[in-house]
C-alpha positions, 0 to 999 in steps of 0.5 A: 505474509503471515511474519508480516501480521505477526510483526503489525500485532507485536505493534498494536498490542503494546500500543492498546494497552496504552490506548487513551480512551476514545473508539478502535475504528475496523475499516474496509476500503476498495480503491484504484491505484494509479500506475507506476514505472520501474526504470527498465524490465531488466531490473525485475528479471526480463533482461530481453528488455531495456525499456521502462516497465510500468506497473499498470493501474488497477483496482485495490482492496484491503483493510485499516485498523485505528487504536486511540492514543489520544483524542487526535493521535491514532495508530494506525495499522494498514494492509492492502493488496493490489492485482496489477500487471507489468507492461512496457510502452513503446511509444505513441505509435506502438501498442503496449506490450504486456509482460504479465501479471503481478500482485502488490501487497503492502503491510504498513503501521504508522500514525493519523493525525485527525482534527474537527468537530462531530461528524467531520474529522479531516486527517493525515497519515504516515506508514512504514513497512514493506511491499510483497511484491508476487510476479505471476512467472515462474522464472521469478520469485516474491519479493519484500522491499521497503516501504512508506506511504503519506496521505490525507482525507476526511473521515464522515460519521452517520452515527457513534459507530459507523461512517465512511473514509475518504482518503488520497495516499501516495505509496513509495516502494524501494526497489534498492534490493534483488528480485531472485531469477531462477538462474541468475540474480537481477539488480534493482535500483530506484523507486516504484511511486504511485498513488491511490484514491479509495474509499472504505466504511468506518465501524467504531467501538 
């Protein structure tokens, strides 16, 4: 975690020093992330298992930090952590089998589009960079696999300084890498998608 934010600041430094004039926007969000599926447990290291794994739905938090490049173009530099937990659905008439927990951290940097007038400014957005993903078992370590994101919503300003974002963003994460098993080494192919609603309070400067 900490190579992570010590890659997001190599970015963001350059980019500051550059920045046109316009406001650096701080925004803490909480969210809720809609589930997801891994195409079988075995690939995250549970080989009694052949079923499609589903990444469960659950609450987010994390942070967003806009630097101005121009009076519409924003970097924008992302974290956010997801505690989550994998489950294997057996079908209508079993009940979901719990395999228990995981944490999802993604570590993104990317650019904002943003347009209007005033008080209201819809915007898009784009990221790459990685996903940690941290399964609670001892068997398995944390991995780091590739990532992107693609969103858009409407940021609504009270004030110079404060205001609030609303925001719906899709998360991609490439499983195309190995998840370490303390025995043996477990494949992993294919793509976690997911998505995400969230909120979070703007504050300028």
């Amino acid at each position: 975690m900490r190579r992570a934010l010590l890659a997001l600041l190599f970015i963001a430094v350059p980019a500051a020093a550059f920045a046109q004039p316009g406001q650096f926007e701080i925004t803490p969000t909480v969210g809720y992330r809609f589930a997801g599926e891994i195409e079988n447990a075995g690939d995250i290291g549970f080989p009694d298992f052949d079923q499609d794994v589903e990444v469960d739905e659950s609450a987010t938090f994390g942070i967003i930090f806009d630097i101005p490049l121009t009076p519409n173009w924003r970097l924008e530099l992302m974290a956010n952590r997801q505690d989550t937990g994998f489950s294997v659905d057996e079908g209508l008439f079993s009940p979901a089998e719990d395999l228990g927990d995981v944490s999802i951290d993604f570590f993104q940097a990317g650019f904002l589009y943003q347009w209007g007038l005033g008080q209201v400014n819809p915007f898009i957005v784009g990221t790459l960079g990685l996903a940690r993903v941290t399964p609670d078992f001892p068997e398995l370590d944390a991995e780091n696999y590739f990532s992107g994101t693609l969103g858009g919503g409407v940021k609504v300003f009270f004030s110079e300084n404060v205001g609030l974002r609303f925001e719906g963003r899709g998360y991609w994460t490439n499983l195309d890498t190995d998840f370490d098993e303390r025995y043996d080494r477990y494949d992993s192919e294919g793509d976690l998608v997911q998505g995400e609603a969230s909120a979070g309070l703007i504050i300028a400067f």
